[in-house]
HTML snippet that shows the backbone in 3Dmol.js (N, CA, C, O; Angstrom):
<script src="https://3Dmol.org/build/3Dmol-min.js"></script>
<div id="view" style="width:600px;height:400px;position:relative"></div>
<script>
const pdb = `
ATOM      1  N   UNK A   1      10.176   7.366   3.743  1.00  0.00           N
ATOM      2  CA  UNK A   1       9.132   6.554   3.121  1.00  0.00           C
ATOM      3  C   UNK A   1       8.864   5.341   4.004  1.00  0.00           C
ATOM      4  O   UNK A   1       9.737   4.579   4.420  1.00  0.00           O
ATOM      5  N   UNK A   2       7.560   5.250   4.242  1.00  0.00           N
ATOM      6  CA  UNK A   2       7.218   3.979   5.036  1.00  0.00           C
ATOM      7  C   UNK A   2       7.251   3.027   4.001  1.00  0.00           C
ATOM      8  O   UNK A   2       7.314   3.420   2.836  1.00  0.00           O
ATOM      9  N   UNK A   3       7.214   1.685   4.300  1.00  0.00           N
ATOM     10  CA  UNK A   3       7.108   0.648   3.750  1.00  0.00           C
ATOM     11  C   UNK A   3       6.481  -0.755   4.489  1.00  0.00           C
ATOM     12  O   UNK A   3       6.891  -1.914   4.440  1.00  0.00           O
ATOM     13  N   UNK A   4       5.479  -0.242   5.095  1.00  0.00           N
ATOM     14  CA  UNK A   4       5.347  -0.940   6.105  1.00  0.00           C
ATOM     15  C   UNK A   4       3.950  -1.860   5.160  1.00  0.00           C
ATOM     16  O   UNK A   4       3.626  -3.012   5.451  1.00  0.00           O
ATOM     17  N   UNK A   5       3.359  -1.128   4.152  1.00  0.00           N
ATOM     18  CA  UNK A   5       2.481  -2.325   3.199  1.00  0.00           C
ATOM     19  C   UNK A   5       2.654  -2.787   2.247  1.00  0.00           C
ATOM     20  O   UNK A   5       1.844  -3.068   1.364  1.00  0.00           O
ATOM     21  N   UNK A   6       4.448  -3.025   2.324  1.00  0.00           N
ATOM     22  CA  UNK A   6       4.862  -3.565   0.809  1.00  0.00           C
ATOM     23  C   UNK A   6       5.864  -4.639   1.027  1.00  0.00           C
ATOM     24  O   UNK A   6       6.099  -5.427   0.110  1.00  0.00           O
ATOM     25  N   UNK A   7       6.507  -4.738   2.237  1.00  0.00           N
ATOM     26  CA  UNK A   7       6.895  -5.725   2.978  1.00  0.00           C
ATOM     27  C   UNK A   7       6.920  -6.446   4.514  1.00  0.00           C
ATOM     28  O   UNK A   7       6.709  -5.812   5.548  1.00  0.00           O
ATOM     29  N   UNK A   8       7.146  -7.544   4.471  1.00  0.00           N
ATOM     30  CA  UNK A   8       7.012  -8.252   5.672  1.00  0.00           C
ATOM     31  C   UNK A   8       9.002  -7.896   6.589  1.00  0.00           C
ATOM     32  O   UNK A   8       9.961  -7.935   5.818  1.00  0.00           O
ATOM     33  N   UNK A   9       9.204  -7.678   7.724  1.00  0.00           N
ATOM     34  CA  UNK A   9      10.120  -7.209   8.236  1.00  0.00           C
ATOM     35  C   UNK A   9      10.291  -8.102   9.425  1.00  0.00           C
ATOM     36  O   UNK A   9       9.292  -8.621   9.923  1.00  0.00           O
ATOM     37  N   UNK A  10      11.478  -8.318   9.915  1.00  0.00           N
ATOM     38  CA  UNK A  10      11.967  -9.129  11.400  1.00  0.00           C
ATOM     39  C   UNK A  10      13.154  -7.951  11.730  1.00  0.00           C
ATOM     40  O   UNK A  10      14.095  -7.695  10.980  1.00  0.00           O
ATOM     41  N   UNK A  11      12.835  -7.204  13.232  1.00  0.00           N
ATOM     42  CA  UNK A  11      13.634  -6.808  13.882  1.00  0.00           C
ATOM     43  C   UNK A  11      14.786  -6.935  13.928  1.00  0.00           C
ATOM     44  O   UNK A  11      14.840  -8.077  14.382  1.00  0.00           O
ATOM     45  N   UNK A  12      16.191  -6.507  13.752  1.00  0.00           N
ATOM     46  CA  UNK A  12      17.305  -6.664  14.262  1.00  0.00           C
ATOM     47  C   UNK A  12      18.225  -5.984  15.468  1.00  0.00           C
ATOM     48  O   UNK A  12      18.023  -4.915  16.045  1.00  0.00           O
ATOM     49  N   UNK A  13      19.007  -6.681  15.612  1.00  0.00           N
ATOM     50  CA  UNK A  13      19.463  -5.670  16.976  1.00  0.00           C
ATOM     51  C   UNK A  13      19.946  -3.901  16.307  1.00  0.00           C
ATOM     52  O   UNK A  13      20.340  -3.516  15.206  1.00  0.00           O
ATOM     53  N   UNK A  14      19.743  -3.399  17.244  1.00  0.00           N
ATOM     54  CA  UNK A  14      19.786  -1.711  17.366  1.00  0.00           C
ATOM     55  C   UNK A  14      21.151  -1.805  17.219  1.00  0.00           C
ATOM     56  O   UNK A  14      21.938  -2.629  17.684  1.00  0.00           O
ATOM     57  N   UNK A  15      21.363  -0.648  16.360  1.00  0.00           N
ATOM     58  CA  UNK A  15      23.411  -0.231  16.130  1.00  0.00           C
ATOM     59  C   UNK A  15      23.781   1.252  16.777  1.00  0.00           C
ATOM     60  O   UNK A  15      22.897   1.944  17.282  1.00  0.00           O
ATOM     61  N   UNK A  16      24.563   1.492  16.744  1.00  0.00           N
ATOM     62  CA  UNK A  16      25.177   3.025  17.316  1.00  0.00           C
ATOM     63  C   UNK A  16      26.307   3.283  16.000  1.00  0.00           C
ATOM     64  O   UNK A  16      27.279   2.622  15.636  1.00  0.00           O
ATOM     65  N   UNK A  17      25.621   4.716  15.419  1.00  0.00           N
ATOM     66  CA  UNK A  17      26.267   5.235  14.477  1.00  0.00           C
ATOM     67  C   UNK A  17      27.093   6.356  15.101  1.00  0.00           C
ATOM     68  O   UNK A  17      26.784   6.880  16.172  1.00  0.00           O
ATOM     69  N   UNK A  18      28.117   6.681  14.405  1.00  0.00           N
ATOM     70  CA  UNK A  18      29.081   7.876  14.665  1.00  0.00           C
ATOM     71  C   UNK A  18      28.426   9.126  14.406  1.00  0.00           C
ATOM     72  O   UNK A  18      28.277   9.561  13.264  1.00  0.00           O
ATOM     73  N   UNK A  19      27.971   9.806  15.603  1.00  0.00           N
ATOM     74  CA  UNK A  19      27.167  11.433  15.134  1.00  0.00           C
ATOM     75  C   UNK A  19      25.987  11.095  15.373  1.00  0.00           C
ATOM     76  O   UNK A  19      25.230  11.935  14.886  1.00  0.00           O
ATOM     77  N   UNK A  20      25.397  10.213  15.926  1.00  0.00           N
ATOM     78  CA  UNK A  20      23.837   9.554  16.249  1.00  0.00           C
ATOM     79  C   UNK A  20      23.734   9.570  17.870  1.00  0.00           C
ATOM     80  O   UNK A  20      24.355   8.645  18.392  1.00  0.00           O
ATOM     81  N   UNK A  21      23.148  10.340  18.653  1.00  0.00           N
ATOM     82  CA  UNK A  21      23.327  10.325  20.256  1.00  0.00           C
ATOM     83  C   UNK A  21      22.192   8.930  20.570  1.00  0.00           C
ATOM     84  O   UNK A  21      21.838   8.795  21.741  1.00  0.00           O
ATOM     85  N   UNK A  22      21.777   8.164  19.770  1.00  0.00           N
ATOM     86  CA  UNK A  22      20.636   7.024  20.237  1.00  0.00           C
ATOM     87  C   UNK A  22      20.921   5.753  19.422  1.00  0.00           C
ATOM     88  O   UNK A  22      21.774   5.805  18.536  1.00  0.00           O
ATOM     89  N   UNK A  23      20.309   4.709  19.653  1.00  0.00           N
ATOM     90  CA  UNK A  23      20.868   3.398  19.272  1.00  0.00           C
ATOM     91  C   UNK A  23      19.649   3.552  17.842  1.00  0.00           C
ATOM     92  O   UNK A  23      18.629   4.228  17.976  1.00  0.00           O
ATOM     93  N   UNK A  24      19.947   2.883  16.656  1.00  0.00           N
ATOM     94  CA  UNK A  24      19.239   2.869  15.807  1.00  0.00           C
ATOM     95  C   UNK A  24      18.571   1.443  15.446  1.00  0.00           C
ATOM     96  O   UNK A  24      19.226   0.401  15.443  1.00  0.00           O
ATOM     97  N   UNK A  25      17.142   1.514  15.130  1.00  0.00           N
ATOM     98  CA  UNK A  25      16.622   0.114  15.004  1.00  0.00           C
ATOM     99  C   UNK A  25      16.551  -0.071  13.602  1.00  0.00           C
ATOM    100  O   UNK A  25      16.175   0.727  12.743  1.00  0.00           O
ATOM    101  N   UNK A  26      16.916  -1.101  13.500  1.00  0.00           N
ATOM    102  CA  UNK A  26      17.411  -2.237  11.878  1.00  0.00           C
ATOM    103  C   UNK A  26      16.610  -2.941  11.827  1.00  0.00           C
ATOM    104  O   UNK A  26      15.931  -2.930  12.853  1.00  0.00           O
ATOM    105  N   UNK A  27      16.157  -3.919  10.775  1.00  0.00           N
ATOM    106  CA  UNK A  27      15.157  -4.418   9.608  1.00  0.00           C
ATOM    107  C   UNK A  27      15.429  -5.250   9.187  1.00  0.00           C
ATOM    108  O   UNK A  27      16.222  -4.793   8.364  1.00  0.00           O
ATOM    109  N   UNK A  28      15.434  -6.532   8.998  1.00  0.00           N
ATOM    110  CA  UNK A  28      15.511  -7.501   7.815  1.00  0.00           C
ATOM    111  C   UNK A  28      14.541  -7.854   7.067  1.00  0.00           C
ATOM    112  O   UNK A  28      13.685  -8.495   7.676  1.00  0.00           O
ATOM    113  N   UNK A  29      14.322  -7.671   5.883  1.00  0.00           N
ATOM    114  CA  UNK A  29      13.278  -7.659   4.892  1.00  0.00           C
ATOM    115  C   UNK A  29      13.215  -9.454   4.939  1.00  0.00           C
ATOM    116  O   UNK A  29      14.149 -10.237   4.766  1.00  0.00           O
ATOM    117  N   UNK A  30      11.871  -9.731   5.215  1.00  0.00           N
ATOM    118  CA  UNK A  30      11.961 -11.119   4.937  1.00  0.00           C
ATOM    119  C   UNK A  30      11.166 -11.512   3.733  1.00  0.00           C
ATOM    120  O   UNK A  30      11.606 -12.541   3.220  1.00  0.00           O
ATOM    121  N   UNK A  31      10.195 -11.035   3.169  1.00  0.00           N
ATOM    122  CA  UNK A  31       9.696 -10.763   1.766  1.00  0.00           C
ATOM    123  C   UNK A  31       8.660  -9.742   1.827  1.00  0.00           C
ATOM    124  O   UNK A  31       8.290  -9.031   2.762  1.00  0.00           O
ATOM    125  N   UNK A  32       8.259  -9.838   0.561  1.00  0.00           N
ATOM    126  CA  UNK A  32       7.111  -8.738   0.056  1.00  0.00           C
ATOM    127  C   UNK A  32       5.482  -9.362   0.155  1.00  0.00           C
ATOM    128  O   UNK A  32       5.122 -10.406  -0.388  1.00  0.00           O
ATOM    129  N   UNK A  33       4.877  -8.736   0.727  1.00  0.00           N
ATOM    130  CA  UNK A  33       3.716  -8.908   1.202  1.00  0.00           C
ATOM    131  C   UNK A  33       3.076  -8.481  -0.316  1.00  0.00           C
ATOM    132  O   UNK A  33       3.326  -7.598  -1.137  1.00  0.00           O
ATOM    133  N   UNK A  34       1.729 -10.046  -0.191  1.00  0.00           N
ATOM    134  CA  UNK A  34       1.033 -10.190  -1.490  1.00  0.00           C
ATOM    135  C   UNK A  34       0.519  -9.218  -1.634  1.00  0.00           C
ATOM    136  O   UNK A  34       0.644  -8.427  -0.699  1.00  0.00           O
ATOM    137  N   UNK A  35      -0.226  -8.812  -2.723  1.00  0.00           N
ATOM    138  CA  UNK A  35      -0.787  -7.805  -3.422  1.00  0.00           C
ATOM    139  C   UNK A  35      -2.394  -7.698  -2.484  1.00  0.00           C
ATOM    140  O   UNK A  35      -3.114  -6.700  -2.527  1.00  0.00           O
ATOM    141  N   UNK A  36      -2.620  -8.601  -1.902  1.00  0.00           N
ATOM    142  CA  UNK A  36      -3.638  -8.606  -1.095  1.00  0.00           C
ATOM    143  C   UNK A  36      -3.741  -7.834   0.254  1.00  0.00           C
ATOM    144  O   UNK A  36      -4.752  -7.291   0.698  1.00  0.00           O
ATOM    145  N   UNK A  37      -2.848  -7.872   0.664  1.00  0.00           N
ATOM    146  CA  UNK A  37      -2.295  -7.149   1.601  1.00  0.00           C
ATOM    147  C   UNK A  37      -2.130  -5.506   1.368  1.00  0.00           C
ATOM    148  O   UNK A  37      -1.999  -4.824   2.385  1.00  0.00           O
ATOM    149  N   UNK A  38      -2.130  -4.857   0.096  1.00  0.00           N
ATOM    150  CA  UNK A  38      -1.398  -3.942   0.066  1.00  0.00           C
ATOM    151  C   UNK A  38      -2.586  -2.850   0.259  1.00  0.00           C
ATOM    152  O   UNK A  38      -3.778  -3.155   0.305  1.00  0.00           O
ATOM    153  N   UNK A  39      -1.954  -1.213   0.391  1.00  0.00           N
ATOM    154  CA  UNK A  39      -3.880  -0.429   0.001  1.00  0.00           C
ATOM    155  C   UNK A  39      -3.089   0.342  -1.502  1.00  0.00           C
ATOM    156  O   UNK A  39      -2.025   0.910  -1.748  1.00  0.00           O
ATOM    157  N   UNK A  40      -4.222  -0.014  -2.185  1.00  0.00           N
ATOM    158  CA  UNK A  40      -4.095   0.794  -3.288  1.00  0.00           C
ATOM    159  C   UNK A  40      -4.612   2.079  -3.463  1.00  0.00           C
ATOM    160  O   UNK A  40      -5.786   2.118  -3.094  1.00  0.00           O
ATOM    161  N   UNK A  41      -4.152   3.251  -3.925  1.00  0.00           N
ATOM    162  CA  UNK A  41      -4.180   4.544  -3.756  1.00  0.00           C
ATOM    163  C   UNK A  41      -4.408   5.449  -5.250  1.00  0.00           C
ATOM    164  O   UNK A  41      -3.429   5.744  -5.937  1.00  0.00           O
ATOM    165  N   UNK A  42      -5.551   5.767  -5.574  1.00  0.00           N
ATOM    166  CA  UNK A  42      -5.628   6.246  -6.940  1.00  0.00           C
ATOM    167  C   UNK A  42      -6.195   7.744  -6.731  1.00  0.00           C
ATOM    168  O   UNK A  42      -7.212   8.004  -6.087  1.00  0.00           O
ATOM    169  N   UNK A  43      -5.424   8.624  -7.339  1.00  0.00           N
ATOM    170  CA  UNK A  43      -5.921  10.315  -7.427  1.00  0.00           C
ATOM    171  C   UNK A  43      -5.485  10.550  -8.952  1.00  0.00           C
ATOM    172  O   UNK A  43      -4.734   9.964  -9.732  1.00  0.00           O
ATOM    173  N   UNK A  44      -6.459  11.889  -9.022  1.00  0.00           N
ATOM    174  CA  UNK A  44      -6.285  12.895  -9.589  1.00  0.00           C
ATOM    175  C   UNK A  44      -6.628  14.128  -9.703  1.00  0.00           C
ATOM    176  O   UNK A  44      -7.688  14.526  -9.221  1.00  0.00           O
ATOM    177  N   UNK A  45      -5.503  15.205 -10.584  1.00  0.00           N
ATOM    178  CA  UNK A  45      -5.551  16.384 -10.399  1.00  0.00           C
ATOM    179  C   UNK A  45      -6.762  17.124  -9.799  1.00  0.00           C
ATOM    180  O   UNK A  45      -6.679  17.920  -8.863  1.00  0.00           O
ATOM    181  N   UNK A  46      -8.200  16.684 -10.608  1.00  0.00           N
ATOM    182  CA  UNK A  46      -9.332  16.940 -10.427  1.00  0.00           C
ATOM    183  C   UNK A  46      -9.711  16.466  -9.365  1.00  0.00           C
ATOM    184  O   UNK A  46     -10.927  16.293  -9.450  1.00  0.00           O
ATOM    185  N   UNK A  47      -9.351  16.174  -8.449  1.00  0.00           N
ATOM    186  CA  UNK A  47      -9.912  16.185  -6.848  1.00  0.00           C
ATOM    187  C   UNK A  47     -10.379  14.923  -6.589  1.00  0.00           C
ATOM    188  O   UNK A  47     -11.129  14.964  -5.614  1.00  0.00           O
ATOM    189  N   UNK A  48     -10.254  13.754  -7.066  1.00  0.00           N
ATOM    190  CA  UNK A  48     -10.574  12.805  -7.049  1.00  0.00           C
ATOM    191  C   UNK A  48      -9.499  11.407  -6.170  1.00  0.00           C
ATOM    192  O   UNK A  48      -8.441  10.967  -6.620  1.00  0.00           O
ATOM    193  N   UNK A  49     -10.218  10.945  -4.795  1.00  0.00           N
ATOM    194  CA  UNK A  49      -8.748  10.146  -4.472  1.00  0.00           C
ATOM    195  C   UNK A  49      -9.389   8.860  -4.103  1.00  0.00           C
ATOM    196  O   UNK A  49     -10.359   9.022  -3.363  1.00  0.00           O
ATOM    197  N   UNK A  50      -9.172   7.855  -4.351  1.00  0.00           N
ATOM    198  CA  UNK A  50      -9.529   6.697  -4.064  1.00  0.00           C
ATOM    199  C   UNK A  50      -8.520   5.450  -3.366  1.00  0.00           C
ATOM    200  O   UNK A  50      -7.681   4.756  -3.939  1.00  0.00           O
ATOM    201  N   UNK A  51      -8.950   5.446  -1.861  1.00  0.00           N
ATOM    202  CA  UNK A  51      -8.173   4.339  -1.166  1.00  0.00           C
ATOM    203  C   UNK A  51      -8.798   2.836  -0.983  1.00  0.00           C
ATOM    204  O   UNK A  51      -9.957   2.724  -0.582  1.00  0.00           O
ATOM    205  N   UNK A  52      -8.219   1.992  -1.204  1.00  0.00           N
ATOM    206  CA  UNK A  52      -8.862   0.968  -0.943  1.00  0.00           C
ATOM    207  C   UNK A  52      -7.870  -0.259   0.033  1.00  0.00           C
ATOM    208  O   UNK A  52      -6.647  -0.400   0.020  1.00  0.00           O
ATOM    209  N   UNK A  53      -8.533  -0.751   0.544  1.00  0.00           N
ATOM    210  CA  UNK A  53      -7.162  -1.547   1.150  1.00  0.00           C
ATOM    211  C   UNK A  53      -7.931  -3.419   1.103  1.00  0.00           C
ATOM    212  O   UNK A  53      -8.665  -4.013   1.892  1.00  0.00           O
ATOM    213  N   UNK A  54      -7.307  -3.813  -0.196  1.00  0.00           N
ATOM    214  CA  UNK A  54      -7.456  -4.871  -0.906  1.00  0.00           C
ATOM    215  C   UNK A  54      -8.086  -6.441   0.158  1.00  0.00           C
ATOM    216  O   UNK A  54      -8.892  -7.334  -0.102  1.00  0.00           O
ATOM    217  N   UNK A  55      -7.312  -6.168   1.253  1.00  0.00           N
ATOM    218  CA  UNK A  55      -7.426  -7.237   2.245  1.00  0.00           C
ATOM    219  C   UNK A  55      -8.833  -7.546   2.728  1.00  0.00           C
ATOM    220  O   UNK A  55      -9.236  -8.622   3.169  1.00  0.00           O
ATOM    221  N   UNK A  56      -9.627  -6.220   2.540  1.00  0.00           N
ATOM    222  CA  UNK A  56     -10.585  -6.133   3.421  1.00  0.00           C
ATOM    223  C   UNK A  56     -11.806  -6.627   2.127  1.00  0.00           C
ATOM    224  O   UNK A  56     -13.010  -6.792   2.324  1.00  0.00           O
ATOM    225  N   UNK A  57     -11.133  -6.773   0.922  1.00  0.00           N
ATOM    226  CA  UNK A  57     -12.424  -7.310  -0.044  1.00  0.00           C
ATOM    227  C   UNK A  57     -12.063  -8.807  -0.480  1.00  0.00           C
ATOM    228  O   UNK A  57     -11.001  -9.423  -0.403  1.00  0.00           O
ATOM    229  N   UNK A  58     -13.139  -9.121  -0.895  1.00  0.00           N
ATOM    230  CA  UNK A  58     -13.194 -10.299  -1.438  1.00  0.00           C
ATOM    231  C   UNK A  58     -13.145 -10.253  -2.825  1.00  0.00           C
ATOM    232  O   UNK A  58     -13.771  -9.329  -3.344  1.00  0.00           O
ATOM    233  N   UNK A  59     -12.250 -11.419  -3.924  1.00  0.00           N
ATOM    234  CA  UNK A  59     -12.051 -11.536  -5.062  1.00  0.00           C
ATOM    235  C   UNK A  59     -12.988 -11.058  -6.172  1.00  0.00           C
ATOM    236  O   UNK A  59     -12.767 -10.545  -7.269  1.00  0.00           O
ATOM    237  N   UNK A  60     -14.842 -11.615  -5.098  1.00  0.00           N
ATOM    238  CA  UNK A  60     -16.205 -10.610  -6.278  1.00  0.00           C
ATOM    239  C   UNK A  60     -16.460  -9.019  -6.314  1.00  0.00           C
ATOM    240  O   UNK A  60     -16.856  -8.213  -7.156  1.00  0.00           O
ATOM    241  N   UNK A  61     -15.849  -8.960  -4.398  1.00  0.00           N
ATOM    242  CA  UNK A  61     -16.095  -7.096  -4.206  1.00  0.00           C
ATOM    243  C   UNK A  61     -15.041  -6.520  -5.161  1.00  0.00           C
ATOM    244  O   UNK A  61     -15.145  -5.458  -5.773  1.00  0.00           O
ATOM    245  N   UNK A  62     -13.987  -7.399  -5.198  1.00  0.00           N
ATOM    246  CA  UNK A  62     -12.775  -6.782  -6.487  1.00  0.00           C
ATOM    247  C   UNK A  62     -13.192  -6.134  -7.793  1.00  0.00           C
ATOM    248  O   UNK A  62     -13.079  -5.083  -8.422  1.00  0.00           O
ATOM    249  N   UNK A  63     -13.740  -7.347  -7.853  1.00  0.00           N
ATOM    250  CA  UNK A  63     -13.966  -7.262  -9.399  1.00  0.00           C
ATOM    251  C   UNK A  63     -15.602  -6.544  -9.542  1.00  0.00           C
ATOM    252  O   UNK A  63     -15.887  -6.165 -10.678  1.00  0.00           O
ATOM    253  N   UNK A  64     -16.473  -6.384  -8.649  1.00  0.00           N
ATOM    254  CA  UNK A  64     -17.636  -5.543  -8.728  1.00  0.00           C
ATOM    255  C   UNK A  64     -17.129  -4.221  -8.179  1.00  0.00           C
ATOM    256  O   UNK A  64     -18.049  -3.454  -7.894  1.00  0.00           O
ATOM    257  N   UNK A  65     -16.039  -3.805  -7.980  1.00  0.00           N
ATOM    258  CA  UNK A  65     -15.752  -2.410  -7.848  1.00  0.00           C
ATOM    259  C   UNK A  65     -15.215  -1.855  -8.904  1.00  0.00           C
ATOM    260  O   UNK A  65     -15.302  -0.652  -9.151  1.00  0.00           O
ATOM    261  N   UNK A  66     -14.487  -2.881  -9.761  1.00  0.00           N
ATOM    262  CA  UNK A  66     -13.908  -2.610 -11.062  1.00  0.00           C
ATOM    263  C   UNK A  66     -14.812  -2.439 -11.891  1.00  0.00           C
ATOM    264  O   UNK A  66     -14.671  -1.439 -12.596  1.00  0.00           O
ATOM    265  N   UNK A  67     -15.835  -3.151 -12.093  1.00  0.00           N
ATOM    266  CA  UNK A  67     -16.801  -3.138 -13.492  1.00  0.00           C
ATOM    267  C   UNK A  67     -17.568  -1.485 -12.858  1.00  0.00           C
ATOM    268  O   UNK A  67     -18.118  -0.773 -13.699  1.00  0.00           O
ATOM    269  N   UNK A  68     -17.539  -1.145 -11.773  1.00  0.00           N
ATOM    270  CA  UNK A  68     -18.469   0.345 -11.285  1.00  0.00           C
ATOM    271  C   UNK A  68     -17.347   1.034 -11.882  1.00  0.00           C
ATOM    272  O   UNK A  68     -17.637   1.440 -13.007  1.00  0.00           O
ATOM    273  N   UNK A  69     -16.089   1.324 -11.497  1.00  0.00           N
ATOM    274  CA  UNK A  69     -15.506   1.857 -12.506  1.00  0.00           C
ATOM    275  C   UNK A  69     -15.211   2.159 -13.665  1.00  0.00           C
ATOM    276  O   UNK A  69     -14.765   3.269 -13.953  1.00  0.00           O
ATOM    277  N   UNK A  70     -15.374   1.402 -14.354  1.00  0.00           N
ATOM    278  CA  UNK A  70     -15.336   1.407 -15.752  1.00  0.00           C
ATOM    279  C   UNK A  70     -16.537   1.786 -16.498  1.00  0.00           C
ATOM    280  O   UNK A  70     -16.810   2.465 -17.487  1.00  0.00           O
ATOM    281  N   UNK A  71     -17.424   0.747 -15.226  1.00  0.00           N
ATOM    282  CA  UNK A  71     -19.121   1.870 -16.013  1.00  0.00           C
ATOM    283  C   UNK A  71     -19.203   2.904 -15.942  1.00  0.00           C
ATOM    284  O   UNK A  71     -20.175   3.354 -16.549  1.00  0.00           O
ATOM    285  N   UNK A  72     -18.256   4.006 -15.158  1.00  0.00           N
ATOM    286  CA  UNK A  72     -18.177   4.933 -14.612  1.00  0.00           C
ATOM    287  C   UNK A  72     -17.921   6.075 -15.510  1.00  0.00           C
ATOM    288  O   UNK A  72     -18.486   7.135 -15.781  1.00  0.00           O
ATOM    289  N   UNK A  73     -16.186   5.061 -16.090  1.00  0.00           N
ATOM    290  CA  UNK A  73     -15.249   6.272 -17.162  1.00  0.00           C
ATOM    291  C   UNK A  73     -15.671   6.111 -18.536  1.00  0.00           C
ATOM    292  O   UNK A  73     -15.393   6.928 -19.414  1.00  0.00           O
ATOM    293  N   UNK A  74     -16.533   4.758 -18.773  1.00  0.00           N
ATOM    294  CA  UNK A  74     -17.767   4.819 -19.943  1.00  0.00           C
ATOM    295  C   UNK A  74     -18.403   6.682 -19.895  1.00  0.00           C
ATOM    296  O   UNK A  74     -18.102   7.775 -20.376  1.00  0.00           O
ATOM    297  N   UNK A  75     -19.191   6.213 -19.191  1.00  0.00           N
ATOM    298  CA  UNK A  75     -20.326   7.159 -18.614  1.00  0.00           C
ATOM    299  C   UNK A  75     -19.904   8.874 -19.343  1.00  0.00           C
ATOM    300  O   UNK A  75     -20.497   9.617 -20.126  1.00  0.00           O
ATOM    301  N   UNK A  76     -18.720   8.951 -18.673  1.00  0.00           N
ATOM    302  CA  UNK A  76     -17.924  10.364 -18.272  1.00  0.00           C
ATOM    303  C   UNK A  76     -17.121  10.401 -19.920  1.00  0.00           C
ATOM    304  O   UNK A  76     -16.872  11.452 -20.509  1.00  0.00           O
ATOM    305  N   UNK A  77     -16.872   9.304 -20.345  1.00  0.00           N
ATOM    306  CA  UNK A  77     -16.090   9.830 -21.882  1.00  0.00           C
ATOM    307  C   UNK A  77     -16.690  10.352 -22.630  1.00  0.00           C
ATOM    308  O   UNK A  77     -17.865  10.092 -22.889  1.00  0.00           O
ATOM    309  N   UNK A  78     -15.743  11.550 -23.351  1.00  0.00           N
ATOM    310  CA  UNK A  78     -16.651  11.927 -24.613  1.00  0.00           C
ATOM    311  C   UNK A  78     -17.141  11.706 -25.290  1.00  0.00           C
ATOM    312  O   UNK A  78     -17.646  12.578 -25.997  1.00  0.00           O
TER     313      UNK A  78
END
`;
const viewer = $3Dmol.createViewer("view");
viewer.addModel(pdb, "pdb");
viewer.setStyle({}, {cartoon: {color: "spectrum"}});
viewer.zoomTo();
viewer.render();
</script>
């Protein structure tokens, strides 16, 4: 599992494990990267997948992508 959009990381020196023929590179978690930062990822069964990667909108594109949604699952309910 990557984790490369859910936290912020600083290099550590490389170790040598027993049964490992290569030096291994280590991690120090230095915190968790804001929610702004992150991409949010929504599917379903029905073929439907939606990526978005939060950073790249602004607080109104947020929230005017949300209200299209919802006008959306309005729309589509029984």
């Amino acid at each position: 599992m990557q984790v490369e959009d859910l936290v912020e990381v600083q290099e550590r020196q490389a170790v040598n494990l027993k049964g490992i023929d290569r030096n291994i590179r280590t991690y120090a978690i230095k915190g968790y990267l804001a929610d702004s930062h992150r991409k949010v990822k929504v599917s379903h069964p029905a073929g439907i997948h939606v990526d978005v990667q939060l950073s790249t909108l602004t607080h109104e594109q947020r929230e005017e992508i949300g209200e299209q949604l919802l006008a959306l699952a309005r729309q589509i309910k029984p």
